[in-house]
C-alpha positions, 0 to 999 in steps of 0.5 A: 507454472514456473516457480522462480523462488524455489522448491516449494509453493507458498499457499498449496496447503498441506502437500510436499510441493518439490522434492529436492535431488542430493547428490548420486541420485539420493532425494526426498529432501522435500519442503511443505507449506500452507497458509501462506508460509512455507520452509525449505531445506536450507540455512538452519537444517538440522540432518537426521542423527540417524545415518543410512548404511550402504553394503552393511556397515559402510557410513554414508557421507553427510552429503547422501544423509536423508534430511528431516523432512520437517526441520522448523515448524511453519508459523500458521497464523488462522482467520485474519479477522478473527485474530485482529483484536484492534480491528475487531475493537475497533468496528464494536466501538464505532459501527451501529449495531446493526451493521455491526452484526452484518458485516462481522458475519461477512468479515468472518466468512471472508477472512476464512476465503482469504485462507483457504482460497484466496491466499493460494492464488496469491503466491501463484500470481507471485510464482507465474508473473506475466510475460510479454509476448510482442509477435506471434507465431508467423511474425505479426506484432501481437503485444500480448501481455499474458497473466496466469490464471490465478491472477484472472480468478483474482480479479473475479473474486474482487468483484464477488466480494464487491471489493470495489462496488461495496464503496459505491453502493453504499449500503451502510451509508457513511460506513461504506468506505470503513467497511470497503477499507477494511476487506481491502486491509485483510486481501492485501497481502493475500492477493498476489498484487491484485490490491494495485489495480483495484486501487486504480479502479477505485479512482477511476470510479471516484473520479466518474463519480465527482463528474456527476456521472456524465451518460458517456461514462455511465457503461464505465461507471457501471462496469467498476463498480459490478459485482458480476466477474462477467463484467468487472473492469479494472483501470489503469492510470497512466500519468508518468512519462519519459521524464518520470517522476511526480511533476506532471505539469512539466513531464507531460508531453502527450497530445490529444488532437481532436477529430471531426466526430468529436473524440480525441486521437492521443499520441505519446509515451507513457513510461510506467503504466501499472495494471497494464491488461486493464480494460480501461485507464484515465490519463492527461494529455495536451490539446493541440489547437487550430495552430498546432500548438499546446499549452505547457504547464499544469493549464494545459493539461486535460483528463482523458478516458479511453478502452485499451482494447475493442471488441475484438480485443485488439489493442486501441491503437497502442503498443507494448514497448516491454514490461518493467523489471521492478524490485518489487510486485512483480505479479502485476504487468507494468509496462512502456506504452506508445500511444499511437492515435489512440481513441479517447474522450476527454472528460474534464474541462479543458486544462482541467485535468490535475484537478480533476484527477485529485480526487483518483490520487486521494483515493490511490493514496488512502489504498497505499495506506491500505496496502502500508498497514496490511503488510505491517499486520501479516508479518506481525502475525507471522512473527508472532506465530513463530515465536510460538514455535521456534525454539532457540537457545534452548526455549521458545522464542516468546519465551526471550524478553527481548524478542517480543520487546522487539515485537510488540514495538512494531504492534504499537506502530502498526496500531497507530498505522490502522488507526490513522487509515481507520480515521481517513475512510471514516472522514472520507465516507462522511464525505462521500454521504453529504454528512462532513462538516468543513472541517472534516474535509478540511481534516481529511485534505491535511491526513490522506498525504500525512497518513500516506507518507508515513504508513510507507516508512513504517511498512518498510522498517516494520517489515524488514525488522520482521523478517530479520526476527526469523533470523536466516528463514526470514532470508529464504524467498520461499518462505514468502517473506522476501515478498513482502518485504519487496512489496512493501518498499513501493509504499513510500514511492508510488503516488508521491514519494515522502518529500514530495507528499510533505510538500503538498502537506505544505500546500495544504496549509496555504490553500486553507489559509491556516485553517486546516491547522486550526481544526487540526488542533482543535480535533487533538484536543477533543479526542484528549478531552476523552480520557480526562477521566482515566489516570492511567492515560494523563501522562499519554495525555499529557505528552500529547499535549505538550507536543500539540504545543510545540508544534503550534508554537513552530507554526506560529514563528515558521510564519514570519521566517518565510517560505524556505525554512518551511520547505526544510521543515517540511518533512519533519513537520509532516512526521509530527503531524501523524505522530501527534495525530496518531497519539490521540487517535490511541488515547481515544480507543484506549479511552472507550469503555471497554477498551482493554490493558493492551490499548492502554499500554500502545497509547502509552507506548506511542507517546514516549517518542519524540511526537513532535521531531520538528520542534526538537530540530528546530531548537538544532538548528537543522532548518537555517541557511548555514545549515542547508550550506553545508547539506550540499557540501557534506553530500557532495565532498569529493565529488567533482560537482563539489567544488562548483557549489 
């Protein structure tokens, strides 16, 4: 083990994991730590007033005093499931009863695995990040990506607890995917970046499986769905090349050359391949023709699949240029691969490979979700657990109005986060079952981008406003929340990026021709019409409504301005799709019998803020063409390029 953050080991329970040397020899300055959090002798120590003596009454220097062994009390949040209160409320409002009753007892037992086992080899993956070993001992090209064990045991236990095959088998029918989304929300940040490969998995197998499961791929399908770790495979998807960045139709310039046996021989440069030791990846390429020529654009492109090794576990005409050195989820091998001849089997229609890709994307995109509102929730729960313990300016940091003010502003975003995933898997598992109408496809079409734009801005201000509230050992990178704070700020990059995904929400709306709207509004007003009989919601109510309006009225004037006032909008308007969405989503639960002063109080809450900013800029002036004039000038004034616009 090589420990890169530190004396101490984040998720051995319960024993001193280094001891810390002082000076001359003098140590047991030792750190401890368990369930995922740890504390290290550092900022805020506080020595021992106890000084040792040397030769009778010879003071010892502060330097050679012996430090308290515990000098700030760990937070120690317990079962993950048993300590969501939104979770839990929420499966008892939705599930049948009986499948309510089954997969409480599962969620319980698993929320107790997270703790005691998983989360331990969680931090190992994040102390032993893989290493590229390109040559072996006598000089023969390897390209061997090694991982540590605790990364492999991971992967076992995705497929014991069916973290992949529960979607697939379908147990609970139209349920299925709820209940999948949530095991995946409660191993997130306890699978030390195992999530980002499952996630890819996940849609490779969505994409098989909206195939019809053709005979070739029936051993693939097979194998991502298994719940035996002898068998489990994980995918990668390999979309990004040299030119990087989201716009495949144009940076794609891998080629596909078909061979006398009716497989294709792909050669090319993929530049960021995530999950890079999976068993198998999809990927596009181009076909070359009889003349040696391929087609550009999106209509050129067709979906491939391939094994990355063989048998023999040797690579498949592939070479592993290097790894990344990524800022964050540094557990997982993301690598630079030449494609070489590499043999692969194309699996949609020819020029149909980013449509029939979509359906992995959707899938990749509701993990991110996953992934965005699962670290929300383990800082909350750290933050919260410290305030327990941590006493400052002479009380209990619970005890300070304006620190849990701060808390409980991040527990109402992270409660509309949940409850915007809650309701993507719920509409994707009708789906999935044959039991969406219309406008329920045309509903989740609109969410999963919206939803995904903005849970990655939400993790990113809740996790760093989180770790700030441990003040100095929010900083220290072995208390493992610098962690999730790196983990965190890919949410807004990977699988689209904020712009990007707010102009496919765009595209969303001209494909459907304004349906999607329609149904959109028509959804928000039907989850209002809940809670006409509760006054305590009619102000939250009512600001839903007012913002509904609004954004109807922006909608119906963006028409008739055309297409670029939209494009600048579009990044606010998507903002005030989830937030009015979202608004609705907490007056409905908060509107349930049963439901508690909490949910009240978070529907509420959510509801004072500007729902719909797009209107509110609108009437700014932000989307004119004067307006966009000066965007290039302020961001470009004293730049030499400024004086060319």
């Amino acid at each position: 083990m090589h420990p890169k953050s530190g004396p101490s080991t984040l998720g051995n329970l319960d024993r001193p994991t280094a001891t810390c040397r002082l000076r001359h020899g003098w140590d047991r300055c030792q750190a401890w730590s368990c369930r995922g959090f740890s504390t290290t002798a550092g900022q805020g120590q506080q020595v021992s007033l106890q000084e040792k003596q040397v030769g009778g009454d010879v003071e010892m220097p502060v330097a050679r005093r012996e430090a308290e062994t515990l000098f700030q009390e760990r937070p120690e949040p317990g079962n993950q499931y048993l300590e969501d209160a939104l979770l839990r409320s929420y499966l008892e409002a939705h599930l049948p009863p009986k499948v309510l009753e089954e997969v409480s007892q599962e969620l319980e037992g698993f929320g107790n695995r997270l703790l005691t086992k998983i989360r331990p080899l969680g931090w190992e993956c994040e102390l032993n990040p893989p290493v590229f070993r390109q040559y072996d001992a006598w000089g023969q090209r390897v390209d061997h990506i090694v991982t540590c064990s605790a990364w492999k045991r991971m992967k076992e236990i995705a497929a014991e607890e069916g973290l992949i095959a529960e979607a697939y088998e379908r147990r609970y029918s139209n349920w299925s995917r709820v209940y999948q989304a949530v095991k995946l929300y409660l191993f997130s940040t306890a699978s030390g970046g195992f999530n980002c490969p499952l996630a890819m998995t996940d849609g490779a197998a969505k994409v098989i499986e909206s195939l019809g499961t053709p005979a070739s791929l029936k051993n693939a399908f097979d194998h991502l769905t298994s719940r035996d770790p002898r068998k489990f495979w994980t995918s990668g998807q390999w979309m990004t090349e040299r030119r990087g960045g989201s716009d495949v139709a144009n940076g794609t310039e891998t080629v596909a050359r078909k061979q006398p046996d009716g497989t294709y021989r792909l050669y090319g440069f993929k530049w960021f391949t995530s999950a890079a030791d999976s068993d198998m990846a999809l990927t596009l390429a181009r076909i070359v023709d009889a003349e040696g020529h391929v087609k550009q654009g999106s209509g050129g492109l067709s979906l491939f699949f391939l094994r990355v090794r063989d048998e023999e576990e040797k690579l498949n005409s592939i070479q592993v240029q290097r790894l990344k050195e990524k800022l964050g989820t540094r557990q997982m091998a993301t690598a630079e691969l030449w494609l070489n001849g590499a043999k692969a089997e194309l699996i949609s229609a020819e020029g149909r490979g980013v449509a029939s890709i979509s359906n992995m994307l959707n899938i990749t995109r509701i993990h991110n979700v996953i992934g965005a509102v699962a670290s929300m929730r383990r800082m909350i729960s750290l933050s919260r657990e410290y305030a327990l313990k941590r006493v400052v300016f002479g009380k209990l940091l619970k005890d300070h109005p304006l620190h849990m003010q701060t808390i409980a502003r991040m527990e109402v975003q992270t409660r509309g986060a949940f409850l915007l995933l809650m309701e993507m898997v719920r509409l994707l598992g009708l789906a999935e079952t044959n039991m969406a109408s219309e406008q329920d496809q045309l509903l989740l079409r609109l969410l999963v981008p919206v939803a995904k734009l903005y849970t990655g801005k939400q993790a990113t201000a809740v996790a760093t406003e989180a770790m700030e509230s441990f003040g100095g050992q929010g900083y220290m990178e072995d208390t493992g929340l610098p962690v999730i704070v790196r983990d965190a700020l890919v949410l807004s990059i990977w699988e689209g990026t904020t712009n990007v995904l707010s102009l496919d929400v765009l595209r969303s709306l001209t494909k459907s021709q304004g349906q999607v709207m329609a149904v959109f509004f028509s959804t928000v007003q039907n989850k209002l019409e809940l809670a006409s009989s509760s006054a305590e919601l009619q102000p939250a109510v009512q600001w839903v409504r007012d913002a509904a309006g609004r954004l109807t009225r922006f909608c119906q004037g963006a028409a008739a301005e055309g297409a670029v006032p939209m494009e600048l909008a579009a990044r606010d308007f998507s903002y005030s799709l989830a937030r009015i969405y979202a608004g609705a989503l907490l007056i409905e639960h908060a509107a349930r019998p049963g439901s508690s002063c909490t949910d009240v109080c978070a529907a509420q809450r959510w509801c004072r803020q500007e729902l719909c900013p797009v209107a509110a800029e609108l009437g700014n002036g932000s989307y004119s063409a004067e307006e966009s004039s000066m965007d290039s000038a302020l961001v470009y004034a004293g730049s030499p390029a400024g004086s060319r616009l």
